[in-house]
N, C-alpha and C positions, 0 to 999 in steps of 0.2 A: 482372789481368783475370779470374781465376778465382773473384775475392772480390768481384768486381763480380755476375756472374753469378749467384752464391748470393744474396745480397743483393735481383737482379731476378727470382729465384723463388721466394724467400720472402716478398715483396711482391705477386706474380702469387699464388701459394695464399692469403694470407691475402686477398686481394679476391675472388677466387673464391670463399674460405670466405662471405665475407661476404656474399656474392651470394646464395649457395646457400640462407644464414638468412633474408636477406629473403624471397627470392622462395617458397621454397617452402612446396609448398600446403597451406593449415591446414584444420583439421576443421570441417565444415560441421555440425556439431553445435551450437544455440544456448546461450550461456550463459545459467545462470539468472538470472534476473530477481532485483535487489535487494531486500534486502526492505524494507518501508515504511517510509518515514522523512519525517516532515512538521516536520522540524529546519527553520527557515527560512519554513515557509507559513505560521503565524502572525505577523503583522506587525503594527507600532502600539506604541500607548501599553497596550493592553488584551492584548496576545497572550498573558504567560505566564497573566493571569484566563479568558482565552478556550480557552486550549490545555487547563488545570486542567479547566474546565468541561464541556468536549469531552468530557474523559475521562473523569468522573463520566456523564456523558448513556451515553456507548456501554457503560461497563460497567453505568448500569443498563436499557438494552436488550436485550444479552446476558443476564442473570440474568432478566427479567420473559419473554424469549424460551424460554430453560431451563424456567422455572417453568411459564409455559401449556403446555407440550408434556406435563406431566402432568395439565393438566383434563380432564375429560372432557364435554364435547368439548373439544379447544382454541377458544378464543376467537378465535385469532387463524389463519386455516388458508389463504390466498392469497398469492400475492406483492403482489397490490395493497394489503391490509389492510396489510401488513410496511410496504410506502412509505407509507400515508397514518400510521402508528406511527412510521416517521424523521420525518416532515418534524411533524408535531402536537410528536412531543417536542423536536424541534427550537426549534421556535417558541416552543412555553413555559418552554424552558428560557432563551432568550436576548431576552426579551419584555421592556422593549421596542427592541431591538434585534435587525437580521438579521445571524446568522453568515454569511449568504453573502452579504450585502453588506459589511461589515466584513472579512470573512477567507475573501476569493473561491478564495487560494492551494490553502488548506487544506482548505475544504469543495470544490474539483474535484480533488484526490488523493484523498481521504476518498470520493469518490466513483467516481469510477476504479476504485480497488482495492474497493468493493464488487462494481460490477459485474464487474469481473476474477476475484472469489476466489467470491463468493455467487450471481453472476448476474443474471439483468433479467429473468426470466419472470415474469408476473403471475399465473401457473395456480396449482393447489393444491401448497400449501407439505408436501411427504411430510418425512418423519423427518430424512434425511438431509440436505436442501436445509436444513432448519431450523438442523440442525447445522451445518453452514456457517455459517449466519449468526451464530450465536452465537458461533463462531471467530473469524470475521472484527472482530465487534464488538470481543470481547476483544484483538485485533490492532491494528484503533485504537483502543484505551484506551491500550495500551499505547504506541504511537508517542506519540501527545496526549502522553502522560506523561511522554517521552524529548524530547518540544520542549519542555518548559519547563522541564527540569534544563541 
């Protein structure tokens, strides 16, 4: 009877332990956000030509981005100049083919994570927003680069 007993409260603790894991209350703290990975958003017979490509286009975005920011003046000094410089090199780099129609995955993460990390403001491009961008570019060259390894 006595080894019955021990047996029925060592079963009641450990369900109670187990209770106490589940239920109790976790830190409302968000975790960070993944970082970018477009493994998978190229798709097709063209994806690892189109991933390569991608990444040649954003790194040289990035560096032509770097490079104006020493003209004087910059050439390039709004958010909307910045979008109509994506979507022109975009185009001629994938002519005559649309990356976002071919590779919709890709180009709406690739686009996401711009606006996420760089922003949407179309006002004057100051120093630091710039820098962003150039980060960010460098950020997807680098994923592009990791989808077709």
């Amino acid at each position: 009877m006595k080894r019955e007993h021990i047996i029925a409260a060592a079963l009641l603790a450990g369900a109670v332990l187990a209770a106490a894991v589940e239920f109790w209350p976790r830190s409302a703290s968000p975790v960070p956000a993944a970082a970018l990975d477009l493994r998978g958003k190229f798709v097709g017979s063209t994806a690892a030509e189109d991933a390569a490509a991608f990444a040649g286009l954003c790194h040289g975005i990035a560096a032509a981005l770097e490079a104006d920011a020493g003209r004087t003046p910059p050439r390039i000094t709004t958010g909307v100049q910045l979008e109509d410089l994506r979507i022109a090199a975009s185009e001629g780099r994938f002519l005559p083919r649309s990356l976002s129609r071919e590779q919709p995955h890709a180009v709406a993460a690739a686009g996401r994570y711009l606006d996420d990390v760089a922003g949407t403001s179309g006002g004057p491009l100051a120093a630091d927003a710039r820098q962003r961008w150039v980060e960010a570019f460098r950020e997807l060259a680098k994923a592009a680069e990791e989808a077709v390894r």
